[in-house]
SEKETOR-261147 format. One record per atom (N, C-alpha, C, CB): x, y, z; residue in one letter. Coordinates in steps of 0.001 Angstrom, whole numbers, plus 500000, padded with zeros to 6 digits. Glycine has a CB too. Layout:
REM residues N
XYZA/...
***
This chain:
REM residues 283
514644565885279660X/513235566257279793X/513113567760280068X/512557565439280928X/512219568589279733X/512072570097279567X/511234570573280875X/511245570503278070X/511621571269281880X/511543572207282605X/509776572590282212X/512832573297282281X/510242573155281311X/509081574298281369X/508030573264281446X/508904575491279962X/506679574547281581X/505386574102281994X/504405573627280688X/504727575327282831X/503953573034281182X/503290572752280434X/501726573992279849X/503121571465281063X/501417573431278240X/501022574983277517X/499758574136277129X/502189575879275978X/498658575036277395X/497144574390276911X/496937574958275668X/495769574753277888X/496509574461275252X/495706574936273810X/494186574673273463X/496389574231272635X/493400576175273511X/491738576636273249X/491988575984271721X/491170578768273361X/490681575606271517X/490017575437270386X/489109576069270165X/489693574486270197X/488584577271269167X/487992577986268804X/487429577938267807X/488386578643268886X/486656576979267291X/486008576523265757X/485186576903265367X/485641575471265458X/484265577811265665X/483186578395264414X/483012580008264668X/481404577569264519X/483250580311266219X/482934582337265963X/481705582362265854X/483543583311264432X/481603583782265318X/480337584734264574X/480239584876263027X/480467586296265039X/481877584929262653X/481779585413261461X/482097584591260143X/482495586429261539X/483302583306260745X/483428582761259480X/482269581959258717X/484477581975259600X/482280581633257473X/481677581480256840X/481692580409255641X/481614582398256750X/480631579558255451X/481328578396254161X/481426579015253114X/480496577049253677X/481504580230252710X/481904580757251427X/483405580891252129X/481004582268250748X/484108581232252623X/485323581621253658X/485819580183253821X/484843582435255287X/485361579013253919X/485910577971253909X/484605576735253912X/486936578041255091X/484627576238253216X/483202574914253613X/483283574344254949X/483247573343252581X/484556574153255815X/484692573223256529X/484271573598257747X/485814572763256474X/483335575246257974X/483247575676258973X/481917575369259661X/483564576825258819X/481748574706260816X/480860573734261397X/479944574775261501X/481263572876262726X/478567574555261384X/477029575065261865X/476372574730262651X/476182575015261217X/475883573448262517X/475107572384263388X/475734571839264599X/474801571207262592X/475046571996265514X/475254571282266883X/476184570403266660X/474074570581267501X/475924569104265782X/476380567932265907X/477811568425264918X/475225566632265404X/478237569225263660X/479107569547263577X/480017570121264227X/478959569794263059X/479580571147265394X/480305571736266341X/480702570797266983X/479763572629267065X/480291570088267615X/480773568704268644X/481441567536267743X/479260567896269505X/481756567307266651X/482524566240265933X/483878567356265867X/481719565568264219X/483656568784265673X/485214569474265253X/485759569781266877X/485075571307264077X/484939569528267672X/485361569514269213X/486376568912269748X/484515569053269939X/485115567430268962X/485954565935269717X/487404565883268408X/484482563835269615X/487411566182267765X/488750566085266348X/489885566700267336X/488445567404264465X/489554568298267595X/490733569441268165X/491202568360269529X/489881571457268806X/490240567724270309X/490836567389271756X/491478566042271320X/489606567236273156X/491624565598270247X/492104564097269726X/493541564854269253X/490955563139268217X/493516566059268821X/494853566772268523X/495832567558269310X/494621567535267723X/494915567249270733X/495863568302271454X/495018569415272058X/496955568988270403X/494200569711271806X/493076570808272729X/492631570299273974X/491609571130271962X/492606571081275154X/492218570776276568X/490824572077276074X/493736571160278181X/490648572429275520X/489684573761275769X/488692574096274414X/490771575241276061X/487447574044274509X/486984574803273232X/486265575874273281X/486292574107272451X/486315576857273103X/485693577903273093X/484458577975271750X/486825578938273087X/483272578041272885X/482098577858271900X/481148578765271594X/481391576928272227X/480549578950270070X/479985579900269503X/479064578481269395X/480692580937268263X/477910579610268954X/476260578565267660X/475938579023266996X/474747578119267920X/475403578253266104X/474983578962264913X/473903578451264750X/475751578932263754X/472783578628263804X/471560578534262699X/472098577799262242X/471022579549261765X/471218576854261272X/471219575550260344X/472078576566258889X/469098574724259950X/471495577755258781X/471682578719257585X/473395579485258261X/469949580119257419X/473929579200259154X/474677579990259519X/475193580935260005X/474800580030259290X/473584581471260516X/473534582784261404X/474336582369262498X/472021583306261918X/474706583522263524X/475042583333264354X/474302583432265536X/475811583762264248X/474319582508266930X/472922581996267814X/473897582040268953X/471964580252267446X/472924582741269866X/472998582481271244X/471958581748272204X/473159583607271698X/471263580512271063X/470723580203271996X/471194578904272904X/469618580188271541X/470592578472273826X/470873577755274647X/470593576845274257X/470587577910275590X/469425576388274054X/469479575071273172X/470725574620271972X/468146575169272379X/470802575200271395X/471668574674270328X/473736574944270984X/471074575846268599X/473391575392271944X/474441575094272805X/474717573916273796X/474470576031273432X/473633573430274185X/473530572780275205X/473282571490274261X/472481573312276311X/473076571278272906X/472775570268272223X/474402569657272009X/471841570709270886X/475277570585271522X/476913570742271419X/477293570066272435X/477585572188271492X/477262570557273367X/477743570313274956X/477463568639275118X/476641571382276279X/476260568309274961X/476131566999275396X/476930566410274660X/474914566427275386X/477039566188272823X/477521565240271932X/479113565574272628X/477144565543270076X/479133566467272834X/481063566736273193X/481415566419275017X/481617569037272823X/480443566024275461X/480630565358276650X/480748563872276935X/479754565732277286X/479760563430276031X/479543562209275560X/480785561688275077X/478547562201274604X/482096562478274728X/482891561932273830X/484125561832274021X/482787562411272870X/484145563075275088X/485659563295275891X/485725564390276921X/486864563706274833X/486683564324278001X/486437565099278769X/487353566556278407X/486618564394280025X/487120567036277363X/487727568732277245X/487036569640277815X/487819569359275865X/487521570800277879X/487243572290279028X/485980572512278010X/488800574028279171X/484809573004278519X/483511573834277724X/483578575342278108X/481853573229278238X/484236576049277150X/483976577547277842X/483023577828276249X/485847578871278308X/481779579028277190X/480699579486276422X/481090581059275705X/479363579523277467X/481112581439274500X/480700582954274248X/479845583648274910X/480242583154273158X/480136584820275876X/479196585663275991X/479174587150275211X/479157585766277281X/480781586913273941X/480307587784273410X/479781587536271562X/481337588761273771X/479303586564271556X/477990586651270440X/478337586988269508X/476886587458270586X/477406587865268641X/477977588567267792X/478178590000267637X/477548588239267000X/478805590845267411X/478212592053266949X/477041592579266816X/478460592185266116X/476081593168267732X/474707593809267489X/473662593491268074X/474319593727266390X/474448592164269014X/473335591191270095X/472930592185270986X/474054589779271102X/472150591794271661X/471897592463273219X/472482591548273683X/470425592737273945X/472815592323275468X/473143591526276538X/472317590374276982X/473265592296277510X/471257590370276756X/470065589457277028X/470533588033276197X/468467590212276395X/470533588668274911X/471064587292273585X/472177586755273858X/471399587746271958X/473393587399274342X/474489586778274381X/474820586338275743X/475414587525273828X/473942586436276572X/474459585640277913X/473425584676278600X/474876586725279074X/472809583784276872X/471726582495277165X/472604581430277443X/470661582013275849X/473980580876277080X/474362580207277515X/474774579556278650X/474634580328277134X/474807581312279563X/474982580734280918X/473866580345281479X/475567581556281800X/472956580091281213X/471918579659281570X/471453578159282125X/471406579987280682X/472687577529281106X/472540575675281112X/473098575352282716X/473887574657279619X/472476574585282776X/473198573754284496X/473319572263284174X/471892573831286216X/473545571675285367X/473812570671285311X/475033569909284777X/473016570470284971X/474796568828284360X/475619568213283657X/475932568810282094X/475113566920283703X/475138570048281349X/475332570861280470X/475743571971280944X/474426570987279784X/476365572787282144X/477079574118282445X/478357573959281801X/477264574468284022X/478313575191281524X/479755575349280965X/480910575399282208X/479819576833280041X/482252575233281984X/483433575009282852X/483631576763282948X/484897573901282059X/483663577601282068X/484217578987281654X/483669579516280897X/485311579111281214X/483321580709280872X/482643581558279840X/483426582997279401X/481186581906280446X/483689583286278482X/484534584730277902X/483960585977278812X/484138585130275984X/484524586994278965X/484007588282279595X/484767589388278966X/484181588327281197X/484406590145277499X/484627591574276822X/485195592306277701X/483425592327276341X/485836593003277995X/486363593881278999X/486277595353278326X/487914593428279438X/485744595551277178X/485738596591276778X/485056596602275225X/487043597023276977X/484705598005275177X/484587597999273667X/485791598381272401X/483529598935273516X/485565597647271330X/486575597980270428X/485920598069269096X/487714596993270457X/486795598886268120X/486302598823266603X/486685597387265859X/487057600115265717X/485759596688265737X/485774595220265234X/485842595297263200X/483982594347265989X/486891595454262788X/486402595870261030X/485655596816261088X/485545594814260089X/485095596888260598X/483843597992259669X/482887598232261112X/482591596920257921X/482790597836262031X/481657597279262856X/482328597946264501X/481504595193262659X/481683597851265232X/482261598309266841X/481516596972267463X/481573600200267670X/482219596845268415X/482011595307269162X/481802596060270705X/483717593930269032X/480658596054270933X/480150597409272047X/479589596466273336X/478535598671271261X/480616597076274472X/480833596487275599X/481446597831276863X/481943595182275176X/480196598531276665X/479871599666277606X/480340599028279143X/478067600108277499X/480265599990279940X/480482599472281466X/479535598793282309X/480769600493282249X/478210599129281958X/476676598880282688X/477227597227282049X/474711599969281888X/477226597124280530X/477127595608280651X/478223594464280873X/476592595275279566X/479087594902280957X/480125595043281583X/479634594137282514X/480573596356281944X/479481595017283239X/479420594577285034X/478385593952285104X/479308595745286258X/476908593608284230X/476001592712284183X/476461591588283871X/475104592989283490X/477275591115282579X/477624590188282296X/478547589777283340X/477956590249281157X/479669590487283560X/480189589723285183X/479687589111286267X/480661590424285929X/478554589812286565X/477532589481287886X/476811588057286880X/476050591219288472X/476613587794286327X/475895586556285863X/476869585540285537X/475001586802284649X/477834586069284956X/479176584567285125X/479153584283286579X/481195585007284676X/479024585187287267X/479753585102289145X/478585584375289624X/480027586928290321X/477578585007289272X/476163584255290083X/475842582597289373X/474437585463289702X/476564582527288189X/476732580805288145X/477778580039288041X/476176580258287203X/478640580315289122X/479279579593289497X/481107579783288331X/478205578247289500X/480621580026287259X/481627579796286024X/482811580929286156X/480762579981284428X/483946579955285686X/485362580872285771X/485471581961284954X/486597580125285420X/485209582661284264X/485406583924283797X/486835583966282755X/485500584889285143X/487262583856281719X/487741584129280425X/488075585725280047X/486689583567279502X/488713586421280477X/488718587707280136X/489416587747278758X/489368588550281211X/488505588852277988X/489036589033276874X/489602590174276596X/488321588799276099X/490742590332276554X/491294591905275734X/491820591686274310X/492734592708276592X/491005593097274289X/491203593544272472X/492487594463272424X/489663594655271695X/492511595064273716X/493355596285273896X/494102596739275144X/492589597269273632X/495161597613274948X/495468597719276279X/494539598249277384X/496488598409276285X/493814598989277107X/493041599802278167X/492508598770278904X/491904600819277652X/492101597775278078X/490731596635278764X/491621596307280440X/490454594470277394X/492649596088280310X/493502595621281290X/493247596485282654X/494990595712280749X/492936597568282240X/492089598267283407X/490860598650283665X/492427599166283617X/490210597717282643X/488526597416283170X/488326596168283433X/487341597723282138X/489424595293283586X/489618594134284425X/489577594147285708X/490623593633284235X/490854595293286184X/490861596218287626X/489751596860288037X/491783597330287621X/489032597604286807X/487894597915287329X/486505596992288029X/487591598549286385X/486908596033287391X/485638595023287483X/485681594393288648X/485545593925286414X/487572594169288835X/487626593219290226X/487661594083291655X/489128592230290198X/487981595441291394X/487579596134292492X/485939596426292581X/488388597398292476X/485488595998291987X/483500596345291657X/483458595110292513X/482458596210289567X/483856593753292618X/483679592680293480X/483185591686292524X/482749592954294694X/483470591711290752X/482524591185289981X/483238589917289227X/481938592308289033X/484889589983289691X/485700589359289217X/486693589190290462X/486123589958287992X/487670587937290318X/488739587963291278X/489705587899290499X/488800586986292299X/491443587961291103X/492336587845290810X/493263587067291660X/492534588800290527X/493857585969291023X/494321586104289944X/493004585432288700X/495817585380290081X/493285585764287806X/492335585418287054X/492940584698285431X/491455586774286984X/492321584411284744X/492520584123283180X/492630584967282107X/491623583479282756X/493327585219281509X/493044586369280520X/493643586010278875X/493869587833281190X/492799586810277967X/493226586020276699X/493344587421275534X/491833584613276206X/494618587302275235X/494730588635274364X/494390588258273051X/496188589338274340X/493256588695272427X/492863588830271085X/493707589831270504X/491447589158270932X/494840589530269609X/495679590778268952X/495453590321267510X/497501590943269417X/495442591608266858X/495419591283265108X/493628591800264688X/495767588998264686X/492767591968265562X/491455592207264954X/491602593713264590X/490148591859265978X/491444594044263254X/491627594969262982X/491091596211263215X/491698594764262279X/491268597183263964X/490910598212264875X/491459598140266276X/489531598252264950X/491625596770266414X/492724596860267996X/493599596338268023X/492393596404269260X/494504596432268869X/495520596029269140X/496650594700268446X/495113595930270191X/497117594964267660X/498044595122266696X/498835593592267879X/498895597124266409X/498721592586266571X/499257591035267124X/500953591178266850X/498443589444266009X/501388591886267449X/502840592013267631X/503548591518268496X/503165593011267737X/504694590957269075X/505422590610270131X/505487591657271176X/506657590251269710X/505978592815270912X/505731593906271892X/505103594417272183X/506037594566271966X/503617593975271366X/502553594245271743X/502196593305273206X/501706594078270527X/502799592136272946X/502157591138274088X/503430591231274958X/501670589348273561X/504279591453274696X/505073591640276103X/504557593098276892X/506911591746275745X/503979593966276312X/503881594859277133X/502611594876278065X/504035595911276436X/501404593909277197X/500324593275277770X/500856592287278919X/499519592550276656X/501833591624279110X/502042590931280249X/502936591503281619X/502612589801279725X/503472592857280900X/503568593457282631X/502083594168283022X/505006594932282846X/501052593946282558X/500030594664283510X/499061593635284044X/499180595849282745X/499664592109283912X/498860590699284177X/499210590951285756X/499550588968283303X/497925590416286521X/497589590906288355X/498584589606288467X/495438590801289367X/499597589742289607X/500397588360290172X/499336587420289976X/500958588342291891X/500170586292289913X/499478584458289730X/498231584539288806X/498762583613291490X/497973585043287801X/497428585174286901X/498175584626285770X/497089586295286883X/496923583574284702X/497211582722283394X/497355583923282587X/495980581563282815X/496960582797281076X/497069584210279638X/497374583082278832X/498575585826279580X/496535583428277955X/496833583070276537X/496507583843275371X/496296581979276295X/496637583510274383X/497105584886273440X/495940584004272043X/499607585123272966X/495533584831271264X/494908584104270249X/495185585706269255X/493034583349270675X/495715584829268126X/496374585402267092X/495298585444265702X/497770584523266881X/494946586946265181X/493904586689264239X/494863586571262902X/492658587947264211X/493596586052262094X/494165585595260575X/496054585380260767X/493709587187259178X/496663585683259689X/497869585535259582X/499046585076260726X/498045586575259123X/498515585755261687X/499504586080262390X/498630584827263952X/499729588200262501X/497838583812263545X/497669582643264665X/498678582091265084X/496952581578264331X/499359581331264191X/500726580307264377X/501393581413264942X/501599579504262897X/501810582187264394X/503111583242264876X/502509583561266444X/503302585026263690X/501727583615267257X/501189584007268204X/501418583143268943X/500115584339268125X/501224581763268385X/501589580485269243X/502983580310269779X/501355579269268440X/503839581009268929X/505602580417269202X/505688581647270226X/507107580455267510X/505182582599269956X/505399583749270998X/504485583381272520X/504773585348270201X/503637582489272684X/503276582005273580X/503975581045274102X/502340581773273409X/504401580318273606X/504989579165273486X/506752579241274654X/505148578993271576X/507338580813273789X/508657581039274008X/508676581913275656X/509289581959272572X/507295582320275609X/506700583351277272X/506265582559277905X/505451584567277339X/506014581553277966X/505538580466278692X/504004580456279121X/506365580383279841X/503565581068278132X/501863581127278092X/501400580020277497X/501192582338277278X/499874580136276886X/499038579322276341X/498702579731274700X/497836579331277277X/497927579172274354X/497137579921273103X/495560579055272530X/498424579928271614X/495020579923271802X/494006579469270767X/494230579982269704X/492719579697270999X/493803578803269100X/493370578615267159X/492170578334267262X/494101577276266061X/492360578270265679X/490945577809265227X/490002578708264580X/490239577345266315X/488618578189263520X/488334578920262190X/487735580345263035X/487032577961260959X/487215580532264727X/487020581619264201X/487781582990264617X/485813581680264315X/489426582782264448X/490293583294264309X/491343583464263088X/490569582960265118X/491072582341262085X/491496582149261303X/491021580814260481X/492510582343261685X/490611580944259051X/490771579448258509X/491721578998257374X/489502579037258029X/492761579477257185X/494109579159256517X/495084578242257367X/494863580523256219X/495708577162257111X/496678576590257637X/497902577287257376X/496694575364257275X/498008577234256183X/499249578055255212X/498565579314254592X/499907577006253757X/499977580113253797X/499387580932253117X/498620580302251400X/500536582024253077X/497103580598251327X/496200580433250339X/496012578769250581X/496771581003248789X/496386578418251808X/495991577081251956X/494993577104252913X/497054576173252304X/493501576628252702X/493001576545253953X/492517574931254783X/491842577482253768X/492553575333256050X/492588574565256439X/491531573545256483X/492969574921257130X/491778572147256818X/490463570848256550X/489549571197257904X/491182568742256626X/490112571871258714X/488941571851260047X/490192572880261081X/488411569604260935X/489673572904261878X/490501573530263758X/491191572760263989X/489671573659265324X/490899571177263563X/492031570325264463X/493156570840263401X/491808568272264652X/493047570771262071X/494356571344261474X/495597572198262171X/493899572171260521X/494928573047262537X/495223574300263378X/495886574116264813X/493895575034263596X/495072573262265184X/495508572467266634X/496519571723265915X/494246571381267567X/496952571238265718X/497599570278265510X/499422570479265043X/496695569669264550X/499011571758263879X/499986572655263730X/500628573688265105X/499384573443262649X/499891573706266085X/500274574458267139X/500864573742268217X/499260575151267573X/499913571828268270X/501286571514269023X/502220570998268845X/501302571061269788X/502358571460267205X/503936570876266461X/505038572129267300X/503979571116264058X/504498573419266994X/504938574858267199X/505134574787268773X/503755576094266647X/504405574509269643X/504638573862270961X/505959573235271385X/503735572877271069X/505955572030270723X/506796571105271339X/508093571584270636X/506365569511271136X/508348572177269818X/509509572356268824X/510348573937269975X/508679572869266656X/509234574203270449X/509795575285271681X/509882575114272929X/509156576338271816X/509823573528272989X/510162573257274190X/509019572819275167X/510821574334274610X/507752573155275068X/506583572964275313X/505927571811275067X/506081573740274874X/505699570917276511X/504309569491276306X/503324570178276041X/503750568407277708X/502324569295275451X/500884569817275429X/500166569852276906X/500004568846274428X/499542570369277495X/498827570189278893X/497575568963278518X/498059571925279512X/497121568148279140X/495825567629279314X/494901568398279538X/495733566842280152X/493424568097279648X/492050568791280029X/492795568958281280X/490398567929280003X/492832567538282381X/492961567653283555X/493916568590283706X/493149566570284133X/495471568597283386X/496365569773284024X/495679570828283494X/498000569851283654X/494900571102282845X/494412572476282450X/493518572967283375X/493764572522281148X/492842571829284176X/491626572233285184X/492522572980286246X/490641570779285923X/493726571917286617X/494874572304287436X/494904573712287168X/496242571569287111X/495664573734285892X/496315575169285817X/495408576281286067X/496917575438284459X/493882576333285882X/493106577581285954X/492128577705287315X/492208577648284603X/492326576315287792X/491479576420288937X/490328576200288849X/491480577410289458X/489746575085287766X/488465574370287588X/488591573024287745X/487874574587286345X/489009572189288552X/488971571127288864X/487492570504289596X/490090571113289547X/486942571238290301X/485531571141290704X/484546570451289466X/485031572708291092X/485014571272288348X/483697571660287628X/483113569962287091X/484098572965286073X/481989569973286837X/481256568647286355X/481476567847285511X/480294568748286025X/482189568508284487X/483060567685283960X/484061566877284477X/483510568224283311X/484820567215284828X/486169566542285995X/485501565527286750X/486903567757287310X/484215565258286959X/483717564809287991X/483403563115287597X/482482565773288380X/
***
């Protein structure tokens, strides 16, 4: 029997950007978001990381059509609900932090927190300091665990910055987005050098864009981290193969998992591992 710890795996199924020209299989509707939910946690996902969209595919921060998700995917199984607060490209702070809004038996478990701005493609993904520290103070003031996201190395010290502001604690969660093109380059030494600046007793998981997802996973896998997939990081299984949904993706990762030695974690050890066992779900 294998030592090591056990490795969670985010589900990340729709984003901002992918698109059914980019793949048909990429969910829109509430009730699609919550059927590719309940699929990923039937494959191995403790976690989904959630975007909304428009009937047309826009991308939505609203609460309603979040909180519509939330129920059908509560209703169905008990996986982690962490919310986007970073939206899309071009939102205001106002637009992208309606989700934290839901309570109750619809609050989210975790919500993402930008730690910085970066050049996103063609586009800048703009996450100044003022909002910054707004969006922190509103994860903190409801209750929700906080998801840090780095694009880059610097962010790692507007993490520090944030938790000496009083707006974040440590140890905390953190999730390296590597491969978006303009930051930080999904390399191995890219992420080993990202994990000597992780605060003691602090998680991490790594989410690998396009090409380089799976490959992100074995390198999580072999560091004894975590990871996310899913379409809106990637929607190829193989190369020019794309994938039937996220659970694809999931599923392929906890092949890549276990082949390195790695169980899959449950929701529950995942509440364990991050320190959401409280949350309403669990309950």
């Amino acid at each position: 029997m294998s030592l090591a710890p056990p490795m969670f795996l985010t589900a990340a199924i729709v984003g901002a950007e992918a698109t059914h020209a980019q793949n048909p299989a990429v969910p829109y509707l509430p009730s699609e978001i919550a059927d590719e939910a309940i699929r990923c946690w039937e494959k191995g996902a403790s976690m989904v990381h959630l975007h909304a969209r428009k009937p047309d595919g826009t991308p939505s921060q609203s609460a309603e059509l979040f909180g519509e998700a939330i129920e059908r995917i509560r209703a169905a199984c008990d996986i982690i609900v962490q919310v986007s607060t970073g939206g899309a490209v071009g939102m205001t702070g106002e637009e992208r932090c309606q989700p934290l809004t839901l309570s109750g038996a619809l609050a989210p478990e975790m919500a993402t927190l930008s730690c910085g701005s970066v050049n996103f493609g063609e586009e800048i993904f703009e996450n100044p300091r003022p909002l910054m520290r707004d969006i922190a103070g509103r994860i903190r003031a409801a209750g929700i665990k906080p998801e840090l996201e780095i694009f880059d190395t610097g962010m790692m010290d507007e993490a520090r910055y944030l938790q000496k502001k009083g707006l974040i604690d440590f140890p905390a969660h953190f999730d390296f987005v590597l491969g978006v093109p303009g930051g930080l380059a999904a390399r191995e030494d890219a992420l080993d050098y990202l994990l000597t600046l992780l605060p003691e007793g602090s998680t991490w998981s790594v989410a690998g864009i396009g090409r380089f997802e799976l490959p992100m996973v074995e390198a999580a896998a072999k560091r004894g981290g975590h990871a996310r997939v899913g379409f809106e990081d990637n929607v190829f299984l193989s190369k020019g193969v794309l994938a039937k949904g996220s659970f694809e993706l999931v599923e392929a990762a906890t092949a890549i998992a276990k082949r390195c030695g790695r169980r899959i974690a449950t929701p529950a050890e995942t509440r364990q591992i991050l320190g959401i066992e409280g949350s309403v779900a669990s309950q």
